[in-house]
Backbone as CSV, one residue per row, in Angstrom:
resi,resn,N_x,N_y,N_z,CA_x,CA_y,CA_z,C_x,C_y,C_z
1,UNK,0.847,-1.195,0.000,0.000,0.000,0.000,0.882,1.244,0.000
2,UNK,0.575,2.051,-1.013,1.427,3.212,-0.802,1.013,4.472,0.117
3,UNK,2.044,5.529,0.715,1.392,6.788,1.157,0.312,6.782,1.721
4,UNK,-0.157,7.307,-0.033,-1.270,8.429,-0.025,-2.612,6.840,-0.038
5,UNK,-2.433,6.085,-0.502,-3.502,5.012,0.151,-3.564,4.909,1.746
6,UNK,-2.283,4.632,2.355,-2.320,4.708,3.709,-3.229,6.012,4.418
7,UNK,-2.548,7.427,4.059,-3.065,8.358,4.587,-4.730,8.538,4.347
8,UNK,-5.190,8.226,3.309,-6.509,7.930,2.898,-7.333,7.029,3.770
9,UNK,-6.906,5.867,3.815,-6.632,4.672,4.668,-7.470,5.254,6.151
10,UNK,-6.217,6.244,6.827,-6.432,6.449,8.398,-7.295,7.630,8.315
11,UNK,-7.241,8.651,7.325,-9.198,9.623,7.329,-9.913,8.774,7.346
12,UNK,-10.102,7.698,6.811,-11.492,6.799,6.358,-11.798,6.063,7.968
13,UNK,-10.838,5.600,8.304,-10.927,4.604,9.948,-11.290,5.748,10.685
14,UNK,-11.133,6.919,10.812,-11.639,8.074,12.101,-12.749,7.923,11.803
15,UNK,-13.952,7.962,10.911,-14.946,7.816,11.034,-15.615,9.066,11.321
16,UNK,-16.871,9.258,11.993,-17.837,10.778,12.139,-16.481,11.417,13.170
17,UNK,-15.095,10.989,13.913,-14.787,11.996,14.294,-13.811,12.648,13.615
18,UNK,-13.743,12.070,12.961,-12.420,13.195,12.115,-11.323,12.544,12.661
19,UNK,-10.296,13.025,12.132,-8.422,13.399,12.577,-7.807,14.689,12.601
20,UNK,-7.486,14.941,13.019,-6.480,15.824,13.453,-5.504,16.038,11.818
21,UNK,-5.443,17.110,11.371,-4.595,17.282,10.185,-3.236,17.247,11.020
22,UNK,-2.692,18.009,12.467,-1.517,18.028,13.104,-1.524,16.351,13.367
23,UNK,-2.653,15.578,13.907,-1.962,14.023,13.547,-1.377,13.486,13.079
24,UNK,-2.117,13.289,11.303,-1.472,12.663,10.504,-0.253,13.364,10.248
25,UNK,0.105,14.423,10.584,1.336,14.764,10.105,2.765,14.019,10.996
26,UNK,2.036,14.019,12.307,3.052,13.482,13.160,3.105,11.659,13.024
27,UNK,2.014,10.921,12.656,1.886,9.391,12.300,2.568,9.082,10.761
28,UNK,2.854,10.146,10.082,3.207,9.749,8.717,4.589,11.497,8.536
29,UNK,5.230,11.449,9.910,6.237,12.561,9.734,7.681,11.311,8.981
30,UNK,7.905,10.469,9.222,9.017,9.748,8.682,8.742,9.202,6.826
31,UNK,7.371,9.973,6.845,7.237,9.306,5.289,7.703,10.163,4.451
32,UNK,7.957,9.796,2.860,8.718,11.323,2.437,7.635,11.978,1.283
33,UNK,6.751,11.869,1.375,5.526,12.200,0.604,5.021,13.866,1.715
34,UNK,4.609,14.929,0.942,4.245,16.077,1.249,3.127,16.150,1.813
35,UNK,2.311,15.553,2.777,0.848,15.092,3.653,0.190,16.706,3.031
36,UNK,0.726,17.762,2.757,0.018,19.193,2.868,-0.759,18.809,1.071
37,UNK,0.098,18.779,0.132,-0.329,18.250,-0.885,-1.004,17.093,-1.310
38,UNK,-1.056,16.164,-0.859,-2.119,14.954,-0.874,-2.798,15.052,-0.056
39,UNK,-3.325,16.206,0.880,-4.718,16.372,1.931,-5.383,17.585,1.024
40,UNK,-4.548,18.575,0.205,-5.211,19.343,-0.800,-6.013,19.275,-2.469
41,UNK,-5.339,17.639,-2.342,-5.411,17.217,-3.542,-7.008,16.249,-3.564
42,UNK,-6.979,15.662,-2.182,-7.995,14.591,-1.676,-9.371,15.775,-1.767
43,UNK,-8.938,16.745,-0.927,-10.077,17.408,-0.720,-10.508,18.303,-2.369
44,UNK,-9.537,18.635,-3.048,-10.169,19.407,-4.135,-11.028,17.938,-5.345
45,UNK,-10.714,16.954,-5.142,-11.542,16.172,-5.767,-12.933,16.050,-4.874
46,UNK,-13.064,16.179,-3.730,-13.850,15.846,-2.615,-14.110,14.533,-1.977
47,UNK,-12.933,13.817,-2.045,-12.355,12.644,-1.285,-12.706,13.040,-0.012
48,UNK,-12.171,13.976,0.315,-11.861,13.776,2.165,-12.907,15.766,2.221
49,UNK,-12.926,15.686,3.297,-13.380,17.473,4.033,-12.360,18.021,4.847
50,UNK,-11.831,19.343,5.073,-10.930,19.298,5.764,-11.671,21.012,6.200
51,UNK,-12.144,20.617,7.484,-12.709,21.775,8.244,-11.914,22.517,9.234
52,UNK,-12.003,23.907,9.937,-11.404,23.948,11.262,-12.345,23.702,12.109
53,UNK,-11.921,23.178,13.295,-12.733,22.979,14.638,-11.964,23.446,15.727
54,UNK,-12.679,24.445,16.272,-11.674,25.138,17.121,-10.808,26.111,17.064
55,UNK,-9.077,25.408,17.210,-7.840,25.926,16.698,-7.119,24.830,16.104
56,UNK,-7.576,24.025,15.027,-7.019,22.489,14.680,-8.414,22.643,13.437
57,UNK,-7.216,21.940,12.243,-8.188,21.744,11.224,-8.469,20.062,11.608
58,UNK,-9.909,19.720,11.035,-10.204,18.147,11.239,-10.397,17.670,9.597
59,UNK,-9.855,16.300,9.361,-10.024,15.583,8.214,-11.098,14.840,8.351
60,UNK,-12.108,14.631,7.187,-12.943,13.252,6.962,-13.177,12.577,5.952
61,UNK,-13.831,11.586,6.075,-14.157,10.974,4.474,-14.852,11.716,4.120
62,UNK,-15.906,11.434,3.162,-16.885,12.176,2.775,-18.164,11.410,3.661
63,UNK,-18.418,10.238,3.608,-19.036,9.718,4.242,-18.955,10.390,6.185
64,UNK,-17.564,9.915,6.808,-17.653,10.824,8.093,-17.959,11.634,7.828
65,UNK,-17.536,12.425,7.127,-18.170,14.045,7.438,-19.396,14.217,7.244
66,UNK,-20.536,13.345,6.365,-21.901,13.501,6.353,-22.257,12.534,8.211
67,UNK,-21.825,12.252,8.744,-21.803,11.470,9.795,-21.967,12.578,11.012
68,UNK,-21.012,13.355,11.144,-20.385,14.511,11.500,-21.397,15.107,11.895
69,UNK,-22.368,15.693,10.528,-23.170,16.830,11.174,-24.077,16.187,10.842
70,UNK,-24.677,14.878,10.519,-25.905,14.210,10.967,-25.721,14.557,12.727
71,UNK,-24.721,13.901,13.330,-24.914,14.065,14.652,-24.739,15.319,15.511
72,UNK,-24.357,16.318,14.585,-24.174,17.948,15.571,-25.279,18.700,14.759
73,UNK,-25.972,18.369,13.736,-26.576,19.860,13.372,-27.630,19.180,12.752
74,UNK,-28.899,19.535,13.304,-30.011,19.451,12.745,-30.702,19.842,11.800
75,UNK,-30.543,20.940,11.594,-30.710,21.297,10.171,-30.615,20.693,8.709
76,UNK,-29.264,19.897,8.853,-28.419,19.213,8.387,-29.502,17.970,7.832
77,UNK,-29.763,17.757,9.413,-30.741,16.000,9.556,-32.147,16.048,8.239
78,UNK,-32.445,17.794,8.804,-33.621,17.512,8.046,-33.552,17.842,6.922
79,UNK,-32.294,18.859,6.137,-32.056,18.746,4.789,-32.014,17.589,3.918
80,UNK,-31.120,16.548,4.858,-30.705,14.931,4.142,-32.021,14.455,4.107
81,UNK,-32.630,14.164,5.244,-34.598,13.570,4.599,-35.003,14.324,3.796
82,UNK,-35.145,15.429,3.631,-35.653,16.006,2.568,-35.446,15.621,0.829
83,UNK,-33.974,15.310,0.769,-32.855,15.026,-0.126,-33.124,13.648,-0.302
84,UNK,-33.186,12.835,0.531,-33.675,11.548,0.251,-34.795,11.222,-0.174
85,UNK,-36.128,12.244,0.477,-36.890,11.931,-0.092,-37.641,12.558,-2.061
86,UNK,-36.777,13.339,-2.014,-36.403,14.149,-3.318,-35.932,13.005,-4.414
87,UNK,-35.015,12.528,-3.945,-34.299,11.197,-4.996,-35.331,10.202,-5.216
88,UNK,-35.686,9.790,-4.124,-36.633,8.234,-4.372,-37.792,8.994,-5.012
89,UNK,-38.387,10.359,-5.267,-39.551,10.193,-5.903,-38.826,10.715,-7.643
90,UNK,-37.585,11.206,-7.146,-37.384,11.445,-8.730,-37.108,9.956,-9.709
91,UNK,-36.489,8.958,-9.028,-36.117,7.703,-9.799,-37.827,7.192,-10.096
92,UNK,-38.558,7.350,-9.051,-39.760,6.899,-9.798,-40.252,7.198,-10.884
93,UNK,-39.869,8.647,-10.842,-40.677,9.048,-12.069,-39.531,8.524,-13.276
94,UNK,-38.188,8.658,-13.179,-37.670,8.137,-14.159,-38.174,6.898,-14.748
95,UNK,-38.257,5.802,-13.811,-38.802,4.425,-13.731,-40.230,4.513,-14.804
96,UNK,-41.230,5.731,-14.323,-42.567,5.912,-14.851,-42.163,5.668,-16.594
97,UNK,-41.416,7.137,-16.857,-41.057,7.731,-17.405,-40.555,6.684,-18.848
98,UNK,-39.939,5.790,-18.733,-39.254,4.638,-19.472,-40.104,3.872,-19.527
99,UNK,-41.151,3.750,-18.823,-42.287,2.283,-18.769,-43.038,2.632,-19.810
100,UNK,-43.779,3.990,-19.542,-44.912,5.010,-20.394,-44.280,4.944,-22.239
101,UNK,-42.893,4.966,-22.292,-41.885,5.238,-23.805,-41.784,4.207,-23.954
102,UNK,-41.525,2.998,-23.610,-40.989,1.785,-24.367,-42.008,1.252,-25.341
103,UNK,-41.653,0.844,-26.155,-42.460,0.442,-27.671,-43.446,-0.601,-27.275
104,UNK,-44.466,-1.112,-27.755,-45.542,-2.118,-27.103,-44.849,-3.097,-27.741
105,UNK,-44.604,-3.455,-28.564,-43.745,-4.566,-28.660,-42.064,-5.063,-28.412
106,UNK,-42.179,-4.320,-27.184,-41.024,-4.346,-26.132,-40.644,-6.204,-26.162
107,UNK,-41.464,-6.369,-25.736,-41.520,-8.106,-25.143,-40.853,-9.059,-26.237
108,UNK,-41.832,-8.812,-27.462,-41.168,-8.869,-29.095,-39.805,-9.054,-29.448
109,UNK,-39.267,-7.639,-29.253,-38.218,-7.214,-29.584,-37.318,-8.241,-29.105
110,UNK,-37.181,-8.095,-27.759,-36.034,-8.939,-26.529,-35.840,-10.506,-26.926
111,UNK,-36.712,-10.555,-27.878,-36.580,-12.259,-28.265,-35.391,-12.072,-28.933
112,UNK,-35.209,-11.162,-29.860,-34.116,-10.796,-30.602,-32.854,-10.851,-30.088
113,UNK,-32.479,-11.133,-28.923,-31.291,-10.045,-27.686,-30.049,-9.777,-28.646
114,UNK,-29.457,-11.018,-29.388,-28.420,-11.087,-30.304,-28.461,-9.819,-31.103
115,UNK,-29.401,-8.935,-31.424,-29.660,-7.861,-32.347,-29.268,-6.677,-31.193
116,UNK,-29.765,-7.020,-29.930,-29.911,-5.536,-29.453,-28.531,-4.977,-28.772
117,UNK,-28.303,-4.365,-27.709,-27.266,-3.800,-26.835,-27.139,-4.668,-25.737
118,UNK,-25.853,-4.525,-25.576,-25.801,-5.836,-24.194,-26.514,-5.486,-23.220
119,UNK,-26.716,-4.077,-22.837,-27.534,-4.333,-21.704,-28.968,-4.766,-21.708
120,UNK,-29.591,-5.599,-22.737,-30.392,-5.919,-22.737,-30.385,-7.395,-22.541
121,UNK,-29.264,-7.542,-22.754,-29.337,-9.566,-22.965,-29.480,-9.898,-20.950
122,UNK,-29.800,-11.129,-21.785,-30.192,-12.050,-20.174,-29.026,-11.633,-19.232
123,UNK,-28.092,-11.612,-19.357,-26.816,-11.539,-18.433,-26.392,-9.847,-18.803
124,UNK,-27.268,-9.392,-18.823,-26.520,-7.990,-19.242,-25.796,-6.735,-18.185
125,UNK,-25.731,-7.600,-16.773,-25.094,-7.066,-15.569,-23.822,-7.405,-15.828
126,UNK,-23.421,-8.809,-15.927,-22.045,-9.498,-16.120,-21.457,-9.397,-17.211
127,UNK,-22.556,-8.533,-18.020,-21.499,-8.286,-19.308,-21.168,-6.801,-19.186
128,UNK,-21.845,-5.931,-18.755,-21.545,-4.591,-17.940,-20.153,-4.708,-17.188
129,UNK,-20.707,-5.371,-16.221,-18.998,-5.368,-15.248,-18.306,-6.053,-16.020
130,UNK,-17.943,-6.663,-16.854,-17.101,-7.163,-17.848,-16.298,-5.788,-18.400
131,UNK,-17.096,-4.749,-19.075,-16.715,-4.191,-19.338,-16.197,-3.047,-18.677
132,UNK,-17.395,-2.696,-17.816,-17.184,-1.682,-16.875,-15.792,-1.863,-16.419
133,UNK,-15.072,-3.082,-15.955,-14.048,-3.910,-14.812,-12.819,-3.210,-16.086
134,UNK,-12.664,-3.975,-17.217,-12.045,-3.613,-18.193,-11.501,-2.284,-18.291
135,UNK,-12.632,-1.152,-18.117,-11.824,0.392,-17.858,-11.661,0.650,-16.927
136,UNK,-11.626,-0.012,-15.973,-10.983,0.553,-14.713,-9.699,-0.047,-14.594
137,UNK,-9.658,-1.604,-15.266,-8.153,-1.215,-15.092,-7.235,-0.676,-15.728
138,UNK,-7.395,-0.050,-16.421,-6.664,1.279,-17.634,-6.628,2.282,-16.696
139,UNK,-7.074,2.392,-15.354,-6.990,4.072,-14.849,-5.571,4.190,-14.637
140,UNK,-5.156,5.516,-14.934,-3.721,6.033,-14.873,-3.629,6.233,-12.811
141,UNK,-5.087,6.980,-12.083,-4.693,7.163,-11.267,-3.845,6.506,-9.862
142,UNK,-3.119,6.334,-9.504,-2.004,5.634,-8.228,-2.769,4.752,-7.514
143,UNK,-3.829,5.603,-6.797,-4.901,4.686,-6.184,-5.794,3.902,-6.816
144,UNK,-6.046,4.387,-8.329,-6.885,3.261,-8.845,-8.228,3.815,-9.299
145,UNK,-8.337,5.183,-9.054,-9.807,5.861,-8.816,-9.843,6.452,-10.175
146,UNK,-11.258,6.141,-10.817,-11.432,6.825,-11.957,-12.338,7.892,-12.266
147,UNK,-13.068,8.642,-12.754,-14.215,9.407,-12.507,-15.317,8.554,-13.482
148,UNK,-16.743,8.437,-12.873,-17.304,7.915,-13.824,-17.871,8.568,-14.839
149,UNK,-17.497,9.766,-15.413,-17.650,10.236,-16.086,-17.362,9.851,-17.500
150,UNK,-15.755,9.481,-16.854,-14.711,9.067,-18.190,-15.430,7.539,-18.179
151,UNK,-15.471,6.959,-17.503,-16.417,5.187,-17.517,-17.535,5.616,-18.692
152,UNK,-18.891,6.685,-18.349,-19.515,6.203,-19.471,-19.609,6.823,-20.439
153,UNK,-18.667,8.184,-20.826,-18.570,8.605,-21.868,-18.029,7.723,-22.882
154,UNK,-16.903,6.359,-22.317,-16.164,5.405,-23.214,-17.021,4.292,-23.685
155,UNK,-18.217,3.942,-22.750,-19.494,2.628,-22.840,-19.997,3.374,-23.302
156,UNK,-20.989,4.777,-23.262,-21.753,5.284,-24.071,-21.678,5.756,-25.676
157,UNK,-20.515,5.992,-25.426,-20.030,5.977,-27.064,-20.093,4.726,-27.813
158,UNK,-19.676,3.104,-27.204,-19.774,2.205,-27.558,-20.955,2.018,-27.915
159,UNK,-21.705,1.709,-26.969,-23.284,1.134,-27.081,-24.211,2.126,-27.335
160,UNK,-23.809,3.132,-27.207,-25.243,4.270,-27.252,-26.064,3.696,-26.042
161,UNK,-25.407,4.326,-24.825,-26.154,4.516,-23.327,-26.194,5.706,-23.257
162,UNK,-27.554,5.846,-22.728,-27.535,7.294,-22.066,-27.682,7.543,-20.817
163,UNK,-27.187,8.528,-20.377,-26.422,9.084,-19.089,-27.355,7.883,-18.174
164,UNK,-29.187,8.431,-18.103,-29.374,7.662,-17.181,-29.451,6.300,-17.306
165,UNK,-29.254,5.977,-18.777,-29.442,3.836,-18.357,-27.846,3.855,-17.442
166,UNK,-26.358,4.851,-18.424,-25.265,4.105,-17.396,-25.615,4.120,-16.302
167,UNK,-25.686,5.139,-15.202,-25.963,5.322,-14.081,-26.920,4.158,-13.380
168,UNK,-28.186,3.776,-14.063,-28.730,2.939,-13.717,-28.027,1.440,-13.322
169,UNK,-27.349,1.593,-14.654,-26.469,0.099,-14.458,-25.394,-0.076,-13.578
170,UNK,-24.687,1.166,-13.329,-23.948,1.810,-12.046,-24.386,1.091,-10.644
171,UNK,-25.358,1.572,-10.501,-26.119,1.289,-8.966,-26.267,-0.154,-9.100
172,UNK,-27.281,-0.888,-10.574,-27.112,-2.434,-10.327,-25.801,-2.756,-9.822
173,UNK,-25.073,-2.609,-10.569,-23.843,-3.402,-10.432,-22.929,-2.868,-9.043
174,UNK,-23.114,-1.960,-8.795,-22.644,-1.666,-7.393,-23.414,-2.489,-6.256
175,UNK,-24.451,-2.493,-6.075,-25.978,-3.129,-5.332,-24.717,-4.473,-5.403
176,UNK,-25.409,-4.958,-6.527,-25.578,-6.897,-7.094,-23.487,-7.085,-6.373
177,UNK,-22.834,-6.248,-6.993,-21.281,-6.945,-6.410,-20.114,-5.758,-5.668
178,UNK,-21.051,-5.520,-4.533,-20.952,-4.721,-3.315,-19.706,-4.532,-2.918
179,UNK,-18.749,-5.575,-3.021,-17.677,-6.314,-2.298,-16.736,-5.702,-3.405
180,UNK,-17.084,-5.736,-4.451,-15.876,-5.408,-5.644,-15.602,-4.060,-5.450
181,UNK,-16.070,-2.685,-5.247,-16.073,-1.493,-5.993,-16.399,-0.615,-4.663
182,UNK,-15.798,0.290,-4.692,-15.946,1.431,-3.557,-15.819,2.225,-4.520
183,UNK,-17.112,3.408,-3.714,-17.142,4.783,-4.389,-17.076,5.452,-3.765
184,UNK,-16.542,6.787,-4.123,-15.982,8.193,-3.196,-17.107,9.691,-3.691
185,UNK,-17.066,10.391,-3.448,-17.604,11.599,-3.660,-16.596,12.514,-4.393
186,UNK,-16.923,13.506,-5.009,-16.708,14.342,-6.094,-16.653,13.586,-7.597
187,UNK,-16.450,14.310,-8.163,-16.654,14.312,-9.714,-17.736,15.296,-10.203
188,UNK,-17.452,15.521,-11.789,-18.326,16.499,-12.593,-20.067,15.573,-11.979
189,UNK,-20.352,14.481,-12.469,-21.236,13.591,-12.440,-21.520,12.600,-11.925
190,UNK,-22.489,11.954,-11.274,-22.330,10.352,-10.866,-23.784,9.561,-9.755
191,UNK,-23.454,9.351,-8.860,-24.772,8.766,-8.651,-25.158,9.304,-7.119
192,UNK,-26.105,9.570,-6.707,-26.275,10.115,-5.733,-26.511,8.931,-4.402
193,UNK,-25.424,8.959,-3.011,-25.380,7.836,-2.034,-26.069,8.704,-0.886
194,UNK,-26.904,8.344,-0.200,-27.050,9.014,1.221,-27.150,10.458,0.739
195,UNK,-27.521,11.566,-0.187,-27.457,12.855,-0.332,-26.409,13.323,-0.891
196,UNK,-25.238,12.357,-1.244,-24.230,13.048,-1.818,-23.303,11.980,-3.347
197,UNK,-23.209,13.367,-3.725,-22.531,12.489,-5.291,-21.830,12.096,-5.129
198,UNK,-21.494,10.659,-5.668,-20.568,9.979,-6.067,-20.109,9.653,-7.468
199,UNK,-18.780,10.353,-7.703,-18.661,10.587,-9.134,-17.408,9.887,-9.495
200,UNK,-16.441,9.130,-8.486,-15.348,8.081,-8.695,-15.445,6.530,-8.390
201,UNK,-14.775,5.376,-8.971,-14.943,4.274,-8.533,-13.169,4.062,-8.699
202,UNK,-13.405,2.914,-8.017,-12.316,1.880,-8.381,-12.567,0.654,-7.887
203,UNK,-11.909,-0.954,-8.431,-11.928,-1.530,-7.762,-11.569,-2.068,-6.723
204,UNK,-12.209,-3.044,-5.853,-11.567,-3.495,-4.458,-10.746,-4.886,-4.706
C-alpha cells in the first residue's frame, strides 16, 4: 500500500470523528511524501473534508463528514430527509417515465437479444462489469480511482447509453457486487449515495 492510500486509509478509519490534520502529520512525519499536498489534492476532488474545529483543522471521508453533522446539526438532519426523499420520488418518475416510452412490442423485440445492446441480454449485468471492470483497469490514477464520467462517456459511445441507463447500471452493479467497488464523492457527475454524489470508482 502506498502513502497516499495509507493516509486515505487512516481519514477513512476516524470515522464521524475526524483526525487531526496536526496528527497525521506526526503518524506519517518519517514518510517522504508532502501530507500538505495529498490532503489538498484529496479534498479538491472531494475525497476527504478538511474543516477547522476550534484551533485544529479536522479531516474526513466524505461519508464521516456527512456522519459529522448528521450528529451535531439538525438542520443538516432535516435537509438529508428532505434530499432523500427528493431522490426516491425522482427515480420513480424516471422508472414511470421509461415504462410510459418503451415500444408495445417491447416483449417482441427482446426475443431478438443477439440484435440488441448488451444491456439488454439475459446476463446484461455481467457483461456490464465485464466491461465496466475492463476500464478501470486502464486508470492512470495511483490509487486506482477513476471518474465515472470518463467510464460512461467510453461505454456510451460504444453502445449508445444514455447518461441515465449508465448510471442505472452503475447502482445495479454496485448493489448486485458490493464487495468489488468502492465509491468516493466528487466528480463532474455520478450517482447520488445518502445525499451526496458519487462521481469516482475503483476496484476493491
Amino acid at each position: 500500500m502506498s502513502q497516499e492510500e495509507m493516509i486515505l486509509e487512516r481519514i477513512l478509519s476516524a470515522g464521524f470523528s475526524g483526525i487531526r490534520k496536526s496528527e497525521l502529520k506526526k503518524e506519517f512525519a518519517n514518510s517522504d511524501v508532502n501530507i500538505e499536498n495529498i490532503l489538498e489534492n484529496f479534498s479538491s476532488t472531494g475525497r476527504i473534508f478538511i474543516e477547522k474545529k476550534g484551533s485544529s483543522y479536522n479531516c474526513w471521508s466524505a461519508v464521516g463528514y456527512m456522519e459529522h453533522l448528521r450528529n451535531s446539526d439538525p438542520k443538516f438532519r432535516l435537509l438529508l430527509k428532505g434530499i432523500n426523499i427528493l431522490e426516491e420520488k425522482l427515480e420513480s418518475r424516471i422508472v414511470a417515465l421509461e415504462q410510459s416510452t418503451r415500444p408495445s412490442n417491447y416483449d417482441q423485440e427482446k426475443q431478438g437479444v443477439s440484435d440488441l445492446p448488451f444491456y439488454d441480454s439475459p446476463n446484461y449485468i455481467d457483461n456490464f462489469k465485464s466491461e465496466f471492470d475492463g476500464i478501470l483497469g486502464r486508470s492512470r490514477d495511483s490509487l486506482g480511482w477513476m471518474e465515472l464520467a470518463d467510464v460512461r462517456n467510453e461505454l456510451g459511445n460504444k453502445h449508445n447509453l444514455s447518461a441515465i441507463k449508465f448510471y442505472e447500471l452503475v447502482k445495479q452493479l454496485t448493489n448486485t457486487y458490493h464487495d468489488d467497488y468502492e465509491l468516493s464523492t466528487g466528480g463532474s457527475e455520478g450517482i447520488m449515495v445518502r445525499g451526496l454524489l458519487h462521481g469516482y470508482v475503483r476496484g476493491i
